[in-house]
Residue, then its C-alpha position, 0 to 999 in steps of 0.5 A: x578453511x573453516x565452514x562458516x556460513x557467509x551471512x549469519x545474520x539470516x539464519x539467527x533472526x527471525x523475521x519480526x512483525x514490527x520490521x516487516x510493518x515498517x518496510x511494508x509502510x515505506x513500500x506503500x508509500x512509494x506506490x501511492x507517491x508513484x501513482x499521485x505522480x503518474x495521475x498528475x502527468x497524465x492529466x497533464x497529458x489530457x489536457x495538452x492533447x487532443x480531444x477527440x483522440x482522447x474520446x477514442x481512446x477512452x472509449x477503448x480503455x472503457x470496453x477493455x481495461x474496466x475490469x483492471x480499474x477496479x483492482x487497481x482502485x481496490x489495491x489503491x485503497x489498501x495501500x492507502x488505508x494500511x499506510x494511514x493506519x500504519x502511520x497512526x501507530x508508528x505515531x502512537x509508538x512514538x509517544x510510548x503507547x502500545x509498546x507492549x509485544x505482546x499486544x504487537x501482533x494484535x494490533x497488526x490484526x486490528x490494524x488488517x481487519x479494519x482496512x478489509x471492513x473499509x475497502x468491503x464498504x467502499x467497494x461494494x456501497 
């Protein structure tokens, strides 16, 4: 038999910017879809519930999970803050600007250094 590989395809291309953009734009709007749907049933939830089992069950997640809110918010705001800005570029690259690929990787660091500077100022405002 011959000894070729099974799947070429992943030892001849490298991984590229521009793809890996696109799969984390599409994976962050599915946890941000996700999360808006979970919000909305849980709300849902509150409102057909008790009352009073509600107040103790908020007092306990209070005391125990505040910690976990806050990363979860922060992780809410990157994921909301790249897909926006990831959305504005594919929208630039749709009108044909900066196509350039050597300006690629440039502004994937522009694009990272302002959603770390907005989730700095956001967090700790």
């Amino acid at each position: 038999m011959y000894n070729r590989p099974i799947s070429p395809h992943i030892t001849i291309y490298a991984v590229q910017t521009s793809s890996l953009s696109s799969i984390w734009h599409r994976v962050s709007g599915i946890f941000l879809t996700s999360l808006l749907v979970f919000s909305f049933i849980y709300v849902q939830l509150l409102i057909h519930s008790n009352y009073d089992r509600y107040l103790l069950i908020f007092e306990i997640v209070n005391n125990h999970v505040f910690f976990f809110h806050n990363i979860l918010y922060a992780v809410f705001l990157l994921g909301f803050f790249y897909h926006v800005l990831n959305g504005l570029k594919l929208i630039l690259w749709d009108f044909s600007f900066l196509l350039n690929p050597k300006f690629l990787d440039m502004l994937l660091i522009i694009i990272s250094s302002i959603i770390c500077l907005i989730i700095a100022v956001l967090i700790f405002s």
